[in-house]
Residue, then its C-alpha position, 0 to 999 in steps of 0.5 A: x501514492x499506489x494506484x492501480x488503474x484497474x481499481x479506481x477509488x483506491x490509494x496508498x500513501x507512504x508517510x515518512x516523517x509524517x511528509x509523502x515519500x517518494x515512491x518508485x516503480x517496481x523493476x520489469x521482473x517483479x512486475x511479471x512475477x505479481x501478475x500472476x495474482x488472481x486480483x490487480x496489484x501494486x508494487x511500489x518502492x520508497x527509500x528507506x531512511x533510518x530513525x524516521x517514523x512512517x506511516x501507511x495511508x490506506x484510501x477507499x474512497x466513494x468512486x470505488x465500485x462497491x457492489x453488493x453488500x457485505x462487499x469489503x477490500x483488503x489491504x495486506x502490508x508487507x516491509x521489507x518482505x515482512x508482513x506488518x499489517x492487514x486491514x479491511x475496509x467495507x465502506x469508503x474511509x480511511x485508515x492509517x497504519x503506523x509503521x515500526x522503526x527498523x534500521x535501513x538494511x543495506x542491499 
């Protein structure tokens, strides 16, 4: 699960075959190039497999920091480098995006 610790009350969750993936930290350089966001940020790796579904679980919960009204987050979902989604959530709730099947490119 994708937290940032800057923004409490927000999670991401990678289902893989509808089980919690595995997630792994982002290297030291990637994690210099994304500060360079005007908003906090989040990189995270998982291990692709092939034919597997998955799923993206976005979480904003009552613990977030709100504010004024017609406040609203956006989460951008990016696989691979290609853009798959975005959601906008202006209200605690959850929402699920479902994920192609794509065959695991080598590195």
């Amino acid at each position: 699960m994708a937290v940032i610790e800057d923004v409490p009350g927000i999670e991401v969750t990678v289902l893989v075959d509808r089980k919690k993936a595995i997630e792994y930290e982002a290297d030291d350089e990637l994690k210099r190039s994304l500060t360079k966001h005007a908003c906090p940020t989040a990189t995270k790796y998982i291990e692709s497999i092939n034919d597997a579904s998955f799923s993206i679980r976005l979480d904003a919960r009552r613990d977030y920091a709100w504010g004024y009204k017609k406040h609203a987050l956006v989460f951008e979902t990016d696989v691979d480098g290609d853009f798959i989604s975005s959601k906008v959530l202006s209200s605690p709730k959850t929402k699920t995006i479902d994920g192609k099947k794509r065959i695991a490119r080598s590195l």
